[in-house]
C-alpha positions as CSV (number, residue, x, y, z in Angstrom):
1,X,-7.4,-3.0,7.1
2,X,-7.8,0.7,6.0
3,X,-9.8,0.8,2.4
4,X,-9.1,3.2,0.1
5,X,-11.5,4.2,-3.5
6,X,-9.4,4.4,-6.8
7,X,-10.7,7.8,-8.7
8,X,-9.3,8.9,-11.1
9,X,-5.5,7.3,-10.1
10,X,-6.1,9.3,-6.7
11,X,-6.4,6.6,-3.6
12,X,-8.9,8.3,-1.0
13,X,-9.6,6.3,2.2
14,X,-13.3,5.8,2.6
15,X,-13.2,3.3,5.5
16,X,-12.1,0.3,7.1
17,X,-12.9,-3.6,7.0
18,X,-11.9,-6.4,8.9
19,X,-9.7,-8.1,6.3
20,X,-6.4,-10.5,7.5
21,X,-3.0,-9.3,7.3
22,X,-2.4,-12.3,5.9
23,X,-4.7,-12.1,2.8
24,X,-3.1,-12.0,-0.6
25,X,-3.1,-9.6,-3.4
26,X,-6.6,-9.9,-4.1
27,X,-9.4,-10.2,-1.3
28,X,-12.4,-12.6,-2.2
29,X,-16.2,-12.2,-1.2
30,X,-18.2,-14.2,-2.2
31,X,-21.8,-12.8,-3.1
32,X,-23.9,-16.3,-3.2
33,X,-24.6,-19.4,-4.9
34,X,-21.0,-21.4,-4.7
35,X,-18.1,-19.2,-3.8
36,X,-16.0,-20.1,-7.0
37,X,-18.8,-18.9,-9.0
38,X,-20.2,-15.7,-8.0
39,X,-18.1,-13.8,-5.9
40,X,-16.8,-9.9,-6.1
41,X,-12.7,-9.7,-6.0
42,X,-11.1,-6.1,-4.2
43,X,-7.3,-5.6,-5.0
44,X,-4.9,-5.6,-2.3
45,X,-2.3,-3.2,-2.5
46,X,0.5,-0.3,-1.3
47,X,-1.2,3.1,-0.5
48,X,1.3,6.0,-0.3
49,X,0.9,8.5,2.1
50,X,2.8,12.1,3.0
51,X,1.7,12.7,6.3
52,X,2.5,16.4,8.1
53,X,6.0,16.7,9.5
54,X,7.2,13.1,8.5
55,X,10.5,13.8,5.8
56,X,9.3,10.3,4.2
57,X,6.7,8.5,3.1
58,X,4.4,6.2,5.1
59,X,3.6,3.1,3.1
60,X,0.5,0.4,4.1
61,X,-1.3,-2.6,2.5
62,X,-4.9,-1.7,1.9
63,X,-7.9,-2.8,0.3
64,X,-7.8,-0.9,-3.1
65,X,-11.5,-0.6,-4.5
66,X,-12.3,0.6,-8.2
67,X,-15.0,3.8,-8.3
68,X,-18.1,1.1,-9.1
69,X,-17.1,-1.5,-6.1
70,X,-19.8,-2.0,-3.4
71,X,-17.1,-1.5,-0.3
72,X,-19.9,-2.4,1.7
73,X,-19.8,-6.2,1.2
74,X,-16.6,-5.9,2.8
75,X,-16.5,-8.0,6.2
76,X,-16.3,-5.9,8.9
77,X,-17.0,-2.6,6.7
78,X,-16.9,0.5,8.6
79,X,-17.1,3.7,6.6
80,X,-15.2,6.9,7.6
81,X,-17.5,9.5,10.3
């Protein structure tokens, strides 16, 4: 799944983790001790796109992280080249 870094209401893709289609609206990680107790939550959500010479929009789920999320702890996480 594609994931994208909230600034400033602007979603910009910064990379990609592996994360289930399946997952929720909001995508657990659990940091350590027991999982229901320390754990860092990412937003799942629709990211809008206008892509060059589409007439409409291109919609996808995404990982939607605020500007002070480690997207690193991400499963999978591989950052954009």
């Amino acid at each position: 799944m594609k994931v994208y870094r909230d600034i400033a209401g602007e979603q910009r893709l910064v990379g990609r983790a592996d994360i289930p289609e399946s997952v929720g609206a909001v995508f657990e990680v659990p940091l350590f001790g027991a999982s229901s107790t320390i754990s860092e939550r990412f937003i799942v959500g629709a990211v809008t796109s206008f892509l060059t010479g589409r007439d409409t929009p291109f919609v996808e789920r995404a990982i939607i992280a605020s500007p002070d999320q480690m997207v690193e702890l991400l499963p999978g996480w591989q950052p954009l080249m």
